[in-house]
Every structure is written in structure tokens, then in C-alpha cells.
C-alpha positions in Angstrom: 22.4 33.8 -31.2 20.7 35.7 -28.2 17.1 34.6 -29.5 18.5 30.7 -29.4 20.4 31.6 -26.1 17.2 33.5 -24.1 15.3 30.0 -25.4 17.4 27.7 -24.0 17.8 29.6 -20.8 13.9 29.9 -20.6 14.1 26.0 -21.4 16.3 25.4 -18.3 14.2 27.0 -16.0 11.2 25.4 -17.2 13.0 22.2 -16.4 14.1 22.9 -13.1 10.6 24.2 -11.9 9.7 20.9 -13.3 12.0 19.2 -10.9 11.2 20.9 -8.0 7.2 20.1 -8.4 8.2 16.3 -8.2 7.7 14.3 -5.8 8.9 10.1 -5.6 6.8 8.1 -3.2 7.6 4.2 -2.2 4.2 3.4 -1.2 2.8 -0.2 0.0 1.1 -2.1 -2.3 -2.0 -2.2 -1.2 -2.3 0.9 -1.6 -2.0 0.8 -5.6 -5.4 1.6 -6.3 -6.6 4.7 -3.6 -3.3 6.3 -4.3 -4.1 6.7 -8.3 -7.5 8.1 -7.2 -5.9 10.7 -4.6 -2.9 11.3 -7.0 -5.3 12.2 -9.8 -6.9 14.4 -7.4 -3.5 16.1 -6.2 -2.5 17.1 -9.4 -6.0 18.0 -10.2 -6.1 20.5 -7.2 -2.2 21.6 -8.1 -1.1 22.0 -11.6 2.3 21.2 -12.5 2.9 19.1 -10.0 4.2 15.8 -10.5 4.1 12.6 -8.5 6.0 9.4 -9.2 4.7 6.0 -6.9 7.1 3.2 -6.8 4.4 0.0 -5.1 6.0 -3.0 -3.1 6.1 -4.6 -0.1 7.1 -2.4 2.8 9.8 -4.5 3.8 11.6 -4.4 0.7 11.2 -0.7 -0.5 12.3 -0.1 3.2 15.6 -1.6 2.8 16.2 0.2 -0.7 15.9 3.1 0.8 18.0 2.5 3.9 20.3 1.3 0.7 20.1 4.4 -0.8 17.2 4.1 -3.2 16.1 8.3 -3.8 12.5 8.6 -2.5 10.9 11.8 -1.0 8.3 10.0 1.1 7.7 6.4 2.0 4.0 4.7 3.1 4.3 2.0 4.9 1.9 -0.8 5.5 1.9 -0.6 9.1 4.1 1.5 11.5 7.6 -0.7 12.2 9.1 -0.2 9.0 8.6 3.6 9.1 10.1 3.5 12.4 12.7 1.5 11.4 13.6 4.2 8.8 13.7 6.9 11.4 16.3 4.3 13.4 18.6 4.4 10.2 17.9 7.7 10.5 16.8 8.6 6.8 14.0 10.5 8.0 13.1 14.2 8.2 10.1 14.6 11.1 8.3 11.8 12.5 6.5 8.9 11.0 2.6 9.7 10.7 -0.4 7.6 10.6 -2.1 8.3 7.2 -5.0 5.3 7.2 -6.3 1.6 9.1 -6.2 -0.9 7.0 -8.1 -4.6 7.3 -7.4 -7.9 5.9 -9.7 -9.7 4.1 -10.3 -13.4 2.1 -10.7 -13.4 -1.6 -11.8 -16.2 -4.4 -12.7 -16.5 -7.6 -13.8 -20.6 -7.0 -14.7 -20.9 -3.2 -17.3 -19.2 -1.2 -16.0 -17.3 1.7 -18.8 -17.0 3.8 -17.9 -19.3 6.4 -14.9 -17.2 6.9 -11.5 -18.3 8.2 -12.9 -21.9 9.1 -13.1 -22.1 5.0 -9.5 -22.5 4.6 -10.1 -26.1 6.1 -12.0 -27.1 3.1 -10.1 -29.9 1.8 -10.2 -29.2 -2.1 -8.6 -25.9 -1.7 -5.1 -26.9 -2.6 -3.2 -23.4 -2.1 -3.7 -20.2 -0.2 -2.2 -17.2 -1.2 -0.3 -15.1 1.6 2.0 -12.1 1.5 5.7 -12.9 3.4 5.3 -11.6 6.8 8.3 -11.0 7.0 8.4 -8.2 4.4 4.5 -7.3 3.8 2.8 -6.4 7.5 -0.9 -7.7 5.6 0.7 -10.8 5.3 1.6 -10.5 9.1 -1.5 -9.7 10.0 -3.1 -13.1 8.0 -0.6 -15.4 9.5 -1.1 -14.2 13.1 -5.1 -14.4 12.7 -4.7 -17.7 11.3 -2.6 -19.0 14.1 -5.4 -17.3 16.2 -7.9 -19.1 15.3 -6.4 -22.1 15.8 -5.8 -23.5 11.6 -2.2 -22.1 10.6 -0.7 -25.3 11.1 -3.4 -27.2 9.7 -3.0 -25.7 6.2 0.5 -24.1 6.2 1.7 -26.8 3.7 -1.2 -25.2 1.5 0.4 -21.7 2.0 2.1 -20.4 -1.4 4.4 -17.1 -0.5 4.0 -14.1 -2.5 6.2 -11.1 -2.4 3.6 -8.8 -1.3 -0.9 -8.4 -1.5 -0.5 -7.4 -4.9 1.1 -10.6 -6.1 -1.2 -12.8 -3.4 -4.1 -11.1 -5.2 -2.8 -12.2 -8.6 -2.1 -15.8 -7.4 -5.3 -16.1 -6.9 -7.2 -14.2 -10.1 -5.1 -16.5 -12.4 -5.7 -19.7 -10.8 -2.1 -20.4 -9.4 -4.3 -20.3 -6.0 -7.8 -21.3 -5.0 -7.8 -18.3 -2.5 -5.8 -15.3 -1.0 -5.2 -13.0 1.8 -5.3 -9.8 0.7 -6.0 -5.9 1.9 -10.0 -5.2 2.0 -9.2 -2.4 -0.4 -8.4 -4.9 -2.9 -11.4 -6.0 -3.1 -12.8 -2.9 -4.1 -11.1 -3.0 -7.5 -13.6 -3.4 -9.6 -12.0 -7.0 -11.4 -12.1 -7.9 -8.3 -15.3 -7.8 -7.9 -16.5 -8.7 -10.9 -14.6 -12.3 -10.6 -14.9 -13.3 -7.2 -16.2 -12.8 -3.9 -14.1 -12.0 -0.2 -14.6 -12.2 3.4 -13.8 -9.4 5.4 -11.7 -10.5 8.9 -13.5 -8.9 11.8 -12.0 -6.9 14.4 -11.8 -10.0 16.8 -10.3 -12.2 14.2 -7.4 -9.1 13.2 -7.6 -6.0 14.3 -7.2 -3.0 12.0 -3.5 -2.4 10.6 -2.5 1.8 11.1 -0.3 1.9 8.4 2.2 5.2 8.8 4.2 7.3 6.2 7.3 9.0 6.8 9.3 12.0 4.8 12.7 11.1 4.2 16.0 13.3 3.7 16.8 14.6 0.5 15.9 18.0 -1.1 12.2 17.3 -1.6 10.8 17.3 1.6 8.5 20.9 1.1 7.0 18.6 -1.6 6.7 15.5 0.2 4.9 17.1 2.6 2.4 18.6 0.8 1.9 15.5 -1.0 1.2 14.0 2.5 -0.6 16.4 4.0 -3.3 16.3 1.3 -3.5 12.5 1.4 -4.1 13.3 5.5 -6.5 15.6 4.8 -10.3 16.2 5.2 -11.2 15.7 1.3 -9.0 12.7 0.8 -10.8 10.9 3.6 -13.3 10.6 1.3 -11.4 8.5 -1.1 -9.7 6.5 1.4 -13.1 5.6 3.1 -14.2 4.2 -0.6 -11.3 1.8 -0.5 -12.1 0.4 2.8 -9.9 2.2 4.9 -10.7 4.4 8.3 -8.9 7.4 8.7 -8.8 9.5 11.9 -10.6 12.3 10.0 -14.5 11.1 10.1 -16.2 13.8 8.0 
């Protein structure tokens, strides 16, 4: 009876070390495919740790968590809706930029080279775009659209998707001849193997800083070094292979 007693004690502890090496992250979605590289990485670096990444569009997973949704640290796709979670005041520090982000075109059937002036071509039928209202890529696509002078030209052509991820997959199944989506996207490597993108220039949409915040709850030692190393001088490696600047060069 003390044998099975010690064991289940031991048991107990295990699983509360456990818990207090995770960490829950609601993270953009265009960030779905750095973040398994520098999550991989992480844990590589720290043993036992644990990492859990919940992907959507900023907008939404911001109001989850202003609803009460139980996340450690939130990445935004841009800066407002980290802010706007330090408003509600569900935050613990300041918001932080973690990465630039830039938008780019991408199709499997059309060739992009002619840039946004292609989205005139009168045999694409739909265009894939992120809500602005709720994904700040999609923002970004709409405002260099009306820009440059086309948005109302082809906004009956404009199919709404939730966030990039699902604009990205409008487009790889057919359900839409072309799609704005993050230039990290178009890293992934069916991505590139079925179609080709234009990146938007600087002039056309500037760069997005997209900012993370740690939120209240009991987590926040782990949330921060979660965040910290996704700031830091190793991962700015990673994130510069998906596209992204960061404000660490080397």
C-alpha cells in the first residue's frame, strides 16, 4: 500500500511538472508554417517542454480570448489586435513586435508576373482575399488594391475567406483562380510546387509588423520564454527563411 501510494504521488508530480512546462499560443495563421519550424526547435533546445498553437485569424482568436478562451500568449498579424487585448486589459506586459510580414499573389492557373494589374484579366473569375475585418493580410490586400486604383473593378470577383490559410486553399483546389496570401505562404513547399506568386513591393503595401502579446493567467514565465526565443538571434534565422524581416539582422 505505500509502494502503490509513493507511485501515485511520484505520478502526480510528474503531471504537474508537465503542466507547468506548457505553454497555449493563439497564433495568426500565417504563421502556421515558421512556427512548427521554431516550435520544433524550442523543444529541441528545452526538453520537456510543451507548446500547444491554436492558428486563426487574428480578429477572431482575439475576441475568444477577450471571451475568455485560456491562452498564455497570442501573435497577432499586425499590432491593433494586440493592443486591443491590452485595452480589455487581458494582458501582462506590453505587446511586442516579433516579425514584418508582406503580402503576396499566388496561382496555380495565371501567371502573376504582371503583378496587381493581373487581377484585371478578364478570365479570372474569383480572387481569394482574407476578411479585413478579422485578418490584417487581408487588410493589407484590400487597401493595395484600392491603391492601385482596381478594387472596385473586380470586387464582385472577391470570394471572402476567414483568414490566409483558407484564401490559400481557395485557391490550391480551384474554388479560386488566384489569392492574396502572406509571402511566407509561398514558401511551403506545395506551394511551390503547384503554382507560382507575386510578391507586393514596398510601394504597392508596405510591410505588416505583426506583434505578440502575453496574456494573464498562471503561465506567463512560460509564455515568455516561448517568446523570447521566437525574438531571438537564432530564430531570426528561421523567420528570414519564411520571408519575414525581423529587427535582429544576423
Amino acid at each position: 500500500m505505500l509502494l502503490f501510494f509513493g507511485c501515485k504521488k511520484e505520478s502526480g508530480h510528474q503531471k504537474n511538472s508537465t503542466q507547468n512546462s506548457f505553454v497555449s499560443v493563439a497564433a495568426a495563421a500565417n504563421l502556421r508554417d515558421v512556427l512548427k519550424d521554431l516550435k520544433q526547435l524550442y523543444i529541441a533546445e528545452n526538453p520537456g517542454k510543451k507548446v500547444e498553437i491554436t492558428f486563426g485569424s487574428s480578429g477572431l482568436l482575439a475576441q475568444q480570448i477577450i471571451n475568455g478562451a485560456a491562452f498564455d500568449l497570442f501573435l497577432s498579424a499586425d499590432s491593433s489586435f494586440a493592443e486591443k487585448l491590452k485595452n480589455e486589459n487581458r494582458n501582462f506586459g506590453n505587446a511586442e513586435v516579433y516579425a514584418l510580414g508582406r503580402v503576396a499573389m499566388w496561382s496555380s492557373a495565371f501567371d502573376l508576373s504582371k503583378g496587381l494589374q493581373t487581377v484585371l484579366n478578364p478570365e479570372i473569375k474569383k480572387i481569394a482575399v482574407a476578411d479585413p475585418k478579422l485578418a490584417p493580410y487581408g487588410k493589407n490586400a484590400v487597401q493595395a488594391l484600392k491603391n492601385s486604383g482596381v478594387y472596385e473593378k473586380i470586387e464582385h470577383k472577391i470570394v471572402w475567406a476567414e483568414n490566409i490559410s483558407q484564401a490559400a486553399q481557395f485557391a490550391v483546389t480551384g474554388n479560386a483562380d488566384l489569392a492574396f496570401i502572406a509571402f511566407s505562404n509561398t514558401v511551403n513547399k506545395e506551394m511551390k510546387a503547384k503554382g507560382n506568386f507575386y510578391q507586393l513591393s514596398e510601394k504597392e503595401a508596405g510591410a505588416i509588423p505583426q506583434s505578440g502579446i502575453i496574456l494573464k493567467g498562471k503561465k506567463q514565465a512560460e509564455a515568455r520564454l516561448f517568446f523570447d526565443f521566437i525574438r531571438s538571434k537564432k530564430a531570426a534565422q528561421v523567420w528570414k527563411k519564411y520571408g519575414y524581416q525581423t529587427e535582429i539582422q544576423h
